[in-house]
N, C-alpha and C positions, 0 to 999 in steps of 0.2 A: 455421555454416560456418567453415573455417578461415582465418588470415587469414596468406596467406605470407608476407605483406610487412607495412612499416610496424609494426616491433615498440616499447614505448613502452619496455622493460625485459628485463634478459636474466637470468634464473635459471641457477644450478648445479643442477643434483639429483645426489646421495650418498647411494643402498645401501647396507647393507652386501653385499658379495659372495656374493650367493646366486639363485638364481632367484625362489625366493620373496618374496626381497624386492625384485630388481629390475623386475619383473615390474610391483606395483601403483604404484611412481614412473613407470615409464616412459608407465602410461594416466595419470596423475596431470598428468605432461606433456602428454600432448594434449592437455586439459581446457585447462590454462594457453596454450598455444600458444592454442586458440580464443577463450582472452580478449583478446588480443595478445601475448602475456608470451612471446618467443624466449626456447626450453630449450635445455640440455646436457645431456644424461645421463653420467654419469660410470660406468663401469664400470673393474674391477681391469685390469692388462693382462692377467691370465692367463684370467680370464672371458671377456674381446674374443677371444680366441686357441681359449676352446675352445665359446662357446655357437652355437648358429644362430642367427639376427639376423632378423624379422622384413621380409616383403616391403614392409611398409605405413608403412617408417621415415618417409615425408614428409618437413616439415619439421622433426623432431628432428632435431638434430645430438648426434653422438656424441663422447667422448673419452674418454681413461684415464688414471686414476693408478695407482701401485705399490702392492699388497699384500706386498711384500717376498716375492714369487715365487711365492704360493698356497700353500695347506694343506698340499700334499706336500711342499713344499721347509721346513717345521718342524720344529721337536721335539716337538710339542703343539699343543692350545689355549692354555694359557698365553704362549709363543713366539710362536705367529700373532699374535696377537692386539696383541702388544706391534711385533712386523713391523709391523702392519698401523697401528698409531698411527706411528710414526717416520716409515715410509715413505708414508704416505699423507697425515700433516702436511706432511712436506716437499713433496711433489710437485701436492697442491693449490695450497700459497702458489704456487709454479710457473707453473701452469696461471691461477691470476686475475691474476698478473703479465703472462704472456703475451697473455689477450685484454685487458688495460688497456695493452696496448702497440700492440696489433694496431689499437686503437682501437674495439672490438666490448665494453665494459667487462661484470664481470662486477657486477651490480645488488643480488645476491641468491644466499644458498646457503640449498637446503633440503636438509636431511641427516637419514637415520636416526640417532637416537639412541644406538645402539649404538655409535656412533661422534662421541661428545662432543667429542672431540678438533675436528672438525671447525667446530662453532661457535668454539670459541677461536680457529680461522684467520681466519674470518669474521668475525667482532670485531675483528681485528688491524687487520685492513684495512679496516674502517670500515663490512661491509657489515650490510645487511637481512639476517636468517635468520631459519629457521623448522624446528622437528623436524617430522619424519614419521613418525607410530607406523605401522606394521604390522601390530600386533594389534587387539584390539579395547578401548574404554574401559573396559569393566569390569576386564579385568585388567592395561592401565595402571592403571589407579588401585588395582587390588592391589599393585604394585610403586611407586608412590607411595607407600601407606603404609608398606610396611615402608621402602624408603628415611628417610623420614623419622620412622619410630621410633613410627608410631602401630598397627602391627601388631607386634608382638615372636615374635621364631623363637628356639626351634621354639614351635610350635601347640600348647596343653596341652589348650585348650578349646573343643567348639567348640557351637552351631556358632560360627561368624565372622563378624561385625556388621561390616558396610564400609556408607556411606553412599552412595544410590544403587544397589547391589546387592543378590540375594536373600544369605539365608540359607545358609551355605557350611560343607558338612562338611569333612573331611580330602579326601574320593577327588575335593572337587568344587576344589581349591586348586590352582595350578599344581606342578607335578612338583619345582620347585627349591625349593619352598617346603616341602615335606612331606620329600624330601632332599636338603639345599644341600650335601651333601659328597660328592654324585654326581659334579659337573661345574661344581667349585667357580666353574671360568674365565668359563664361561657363566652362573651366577647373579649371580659380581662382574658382569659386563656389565648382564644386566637391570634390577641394582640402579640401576650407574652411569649407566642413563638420564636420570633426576632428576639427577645432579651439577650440571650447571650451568645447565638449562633455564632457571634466572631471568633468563637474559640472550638468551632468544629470544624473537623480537618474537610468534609465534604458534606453538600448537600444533594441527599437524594432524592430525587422525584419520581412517583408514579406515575409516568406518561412516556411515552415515546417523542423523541425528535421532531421529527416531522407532522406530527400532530398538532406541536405548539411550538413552532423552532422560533419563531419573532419574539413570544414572550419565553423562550429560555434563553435567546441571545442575550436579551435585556436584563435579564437577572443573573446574568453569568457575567456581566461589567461590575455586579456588587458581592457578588458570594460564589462560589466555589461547585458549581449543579451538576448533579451527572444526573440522566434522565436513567432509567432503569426499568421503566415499566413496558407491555401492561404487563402487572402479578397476576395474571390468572393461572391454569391449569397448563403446564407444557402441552401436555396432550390436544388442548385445543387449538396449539399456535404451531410450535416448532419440531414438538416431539421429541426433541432430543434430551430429556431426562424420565431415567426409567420410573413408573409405577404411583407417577404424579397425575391422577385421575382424579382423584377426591379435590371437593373445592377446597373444605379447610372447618374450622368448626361451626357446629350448628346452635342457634339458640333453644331451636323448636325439634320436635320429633318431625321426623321425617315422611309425608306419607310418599315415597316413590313408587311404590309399584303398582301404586292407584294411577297416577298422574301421566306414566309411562304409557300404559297399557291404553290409555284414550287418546293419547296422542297422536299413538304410533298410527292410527286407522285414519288420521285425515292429513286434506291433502295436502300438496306444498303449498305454502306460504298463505293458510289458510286461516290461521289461526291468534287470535292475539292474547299476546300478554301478558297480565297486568299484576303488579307490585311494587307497593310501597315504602319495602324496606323495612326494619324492625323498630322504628321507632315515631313514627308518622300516626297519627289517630285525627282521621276523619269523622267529622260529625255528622250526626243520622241523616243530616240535610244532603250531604256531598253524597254519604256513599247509597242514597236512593238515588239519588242523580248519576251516578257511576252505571248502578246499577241497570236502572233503563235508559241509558244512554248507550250500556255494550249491548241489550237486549234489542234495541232498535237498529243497529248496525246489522244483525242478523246473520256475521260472522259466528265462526264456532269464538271462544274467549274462555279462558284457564288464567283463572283470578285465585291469587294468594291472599288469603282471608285471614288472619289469627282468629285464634278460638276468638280474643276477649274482642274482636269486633266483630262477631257475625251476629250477634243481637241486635245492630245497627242493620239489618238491613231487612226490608219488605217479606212480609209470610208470604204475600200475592207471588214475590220475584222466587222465591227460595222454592215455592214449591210445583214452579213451572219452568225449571232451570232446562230440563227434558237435555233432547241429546249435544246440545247446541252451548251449553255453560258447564264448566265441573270448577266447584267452588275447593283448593286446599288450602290446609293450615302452614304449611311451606312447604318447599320445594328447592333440590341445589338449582341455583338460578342458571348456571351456566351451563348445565345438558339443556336446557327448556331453550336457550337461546340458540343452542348447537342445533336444535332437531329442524330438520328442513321444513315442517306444518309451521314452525313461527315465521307471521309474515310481519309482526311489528310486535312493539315491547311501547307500552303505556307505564309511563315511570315518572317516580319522584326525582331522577335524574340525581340521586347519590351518586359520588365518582366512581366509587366500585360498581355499580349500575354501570353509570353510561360509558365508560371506560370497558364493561362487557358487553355492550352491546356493539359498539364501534368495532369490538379486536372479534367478533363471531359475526358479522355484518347484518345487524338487525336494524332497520329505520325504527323513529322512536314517535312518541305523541308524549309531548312535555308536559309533565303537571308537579311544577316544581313547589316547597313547602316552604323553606327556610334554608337556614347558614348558608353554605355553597350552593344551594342546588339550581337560584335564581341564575347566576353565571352561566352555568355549566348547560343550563337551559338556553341562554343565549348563543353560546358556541355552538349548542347543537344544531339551533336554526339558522342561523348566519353563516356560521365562520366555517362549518362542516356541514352543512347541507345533508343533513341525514334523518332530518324531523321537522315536527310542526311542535310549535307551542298555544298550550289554550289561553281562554281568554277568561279571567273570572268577572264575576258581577257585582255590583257595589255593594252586598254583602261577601265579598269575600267567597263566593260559591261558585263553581264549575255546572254550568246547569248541561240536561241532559241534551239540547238541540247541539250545542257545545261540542261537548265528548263525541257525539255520533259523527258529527261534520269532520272532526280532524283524523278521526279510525277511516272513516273513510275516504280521507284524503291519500293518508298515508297506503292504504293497501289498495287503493284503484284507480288512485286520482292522476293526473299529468304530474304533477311534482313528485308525488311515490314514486314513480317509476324513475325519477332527477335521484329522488332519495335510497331508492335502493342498488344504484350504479354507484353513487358515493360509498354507500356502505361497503358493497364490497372492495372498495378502492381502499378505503381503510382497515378492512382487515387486512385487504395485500401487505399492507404497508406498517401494520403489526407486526407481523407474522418475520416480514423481513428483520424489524428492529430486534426482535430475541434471536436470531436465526445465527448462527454462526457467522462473524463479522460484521453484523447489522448494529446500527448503532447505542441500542440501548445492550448488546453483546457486548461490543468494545469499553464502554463505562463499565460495567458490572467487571469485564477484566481488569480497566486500568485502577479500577475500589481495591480489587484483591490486588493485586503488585502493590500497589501503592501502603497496604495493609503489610502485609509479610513484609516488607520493607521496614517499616515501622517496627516490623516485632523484631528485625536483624537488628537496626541499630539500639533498640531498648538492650 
């Protein structure tokens, strides 16, 4: 139960500006809120201006700092990025000034890593912090090594020995790490995670225990981990936090009661489907091969489209979609995963992705893009046995004999059936970790004690 009142401590939480990432602090937040721990969610001001805000805010409170005017007001990632230190240093010191004046003090900042800058505030001011990973532990702790020099780039040989993790070819390494001179900005960043974590009183990860317990052992010998995840909706795990239904904020308008209402009429585990995440952009080439690759599978299939990519794709396909396809512009992902017609999830394998489909027991068809997703693609096939991953072609393309072969692996093949006993193995085994005494429960307790502690002897 939530506890409105009588808070012993009051947390900051710091995203970086993105949905993806605000998204798992914000459930992260009600979890704390239920231990007593009064949150703030901090978003950009130009995030507050332009996402939709969930009905079910409670008692989060909200507030903003500067990104030095959002991505389109740069010259780059290089530019934002450096905006977003200046202005986002200054305007937090700000914001914990103002509630230690208001008298409501700030106890505690937890901040994404991406955003190091932020514990150096935190520290100024005397407080309690704590990072919040995103990803999942094994490929933090890829970006642990190379930060600290025990993986050396480029990759000559592989596979790649990481402690805790399987066995790692090139296709299975994250995207920055196989070419760091892609998006130089964004690898210094995932590097600069590690810069100064030594001086955070804990590290928290998105993931449950027993999901990746060899690779948290192994980075629990170097830093301080309490696992804490999955963030998604109580509702869909433990229940035991009231009127947490809504996923968290949306980028795009919503069409639900389109997408509900087609669902709801077919049958179990009928249905696939497929999205890319909000930042993924397939070329006309993939997403016609997407396209009659689910078309030939002959499954029904509920594909998340954005507007700005439906022109990508075939007048032939679009207008013979009939009862069998319904193309939207998004959708909360995690009813679509909940409703008993999905029989598999066709995904860029983002961890807020696969990390929901694991904790709602969906088998997957991997079609991974870049940073993390190559990993987390490999976990899925390997190490959790809840998917298949495709195969691209020496152009870089997922052709359609491709796509049809693994959907239909997944929802009728001997291994689907391997893969959908896993899956619910792994929801069981979600559901347990938030569940009263399970163990990403127990971490999330010993963060608050170990917090309120902190704010006794301050």
């Amino acid at each position: 139960m939530e506890k409105a009142s009588s808070y012993t401590a009051h947390a900051l939480l710091l995203p970086y500006p993105g949905q993806g990432h605000i998204n798992p602090m914000l459930h992260f937040a009600r979890r704390l809120i239920s231990k007593g721990i009064k949150t703030t969610l901090l978003t950009s001001i130009f995030i507050s201006n332009s996402m939709n805000f969930p009905s079910s805010i409670g008692s989060l409170n909200l507030d903003v700092i500067s990104d030095g005017g959002g991505f389109a007001e740069s010259s780059g990632v290089d530019d934002y990025l450096s905006r977003v230190k200046v202005e986002g240093s200054r305007t937090l010191g700000e914001l914990i000034e103002k509630y230690r004046s208001s008298g409501n003090p700030i106890d505690c900042v937890i901040y994404e890593p991406f955003l190091p800058w932020a514990l150096d505030v935190a520290k100024d001011y005397g407080l309690f912090a704590a990072a919040f990973f995103t990803q999942p532990c094994a490929v933090d702790f890829i970006y642990y090594h190379i930060h600290n020099n025990l993986l050396n780039l480029p990759v000559l040989e592989t596979p790649v020995t990481i402690p805790g993790l399987p066995l790692l070819e090139l296709r299975d390494m994250p995207s920055f790490v196989i070419a760091p001179g892609v998006y130089p900005a964004y690898f210094e960043m995932l590097l600069n995670q590690f810069s100064n974590t030594e001086k955070a009183d804990f590290i928290l990860i998105n993931t449950f225990y027993k999901l990746e317990n060899e690779a948290v052992d192994e980075m629990s010998k170097v830093c301080r981990v309490l696992t804490i995840g999955p963030t998604i909706p109580s509702i869909y795990l433990d229940k035991r936090i009231q009127n947490d239904d809504d996923y968290g904020l949306d980028l795009f308008a919503v069409d639900a009661e389109n997408y509900m209402k087609w669902i709801s009429t077919k049958p179990q585990g009928s249905v696939v489907y497929i999205a890319f995440g909000s930042m993924v952009n397939p070329s006309e080439k993939q997403m016609e091969e997407l396209a009659y690759g689910l078309k030939n599978t002959n499954f029904y299939f509920l594909w998340v489209v954005r507007d700005s990519e439906l022109q990508k794709l075939p007048s032939e396909f679009l207008n013979n979609l009939g009862e069998k396809g319904l193309l939207v512009n998004w959708c909360p992902q995690v009813k679509v995963l909940e409703n008993k017609a999905t029989g598999c999830f066709l995904s860029h394998c983002g961890w807020n992705s696969t990390i929901e489909a694991l904790s709602l027991g969906v088998p997957m068809v991997c079609m991974p893009q870049w940073t993390d997703q190559p990993p987390n693609a490999k976990l899925v096939e390997d190490v959790w046995k809840v998917g298949v991953r495709v195969n691209v072609n020496e152009d870089g393309i997922v052709m359609r004999h491709e796509i049809e072969g693994c959907v239909r692996e997944v929802m009728e093949g001997d291994r689907g059936k391997e893969m959908k006993l896993n899956a619910k193995k792994w929801r069981e085994l979600a559901i347990e970790a938030v569940s009263e005494g399970g163990t990403s429960d127990k971490d999330i307790e010993e963060f608050a004690s170990k917090l309120i502690s902190s704010k006794t002897l301050n």
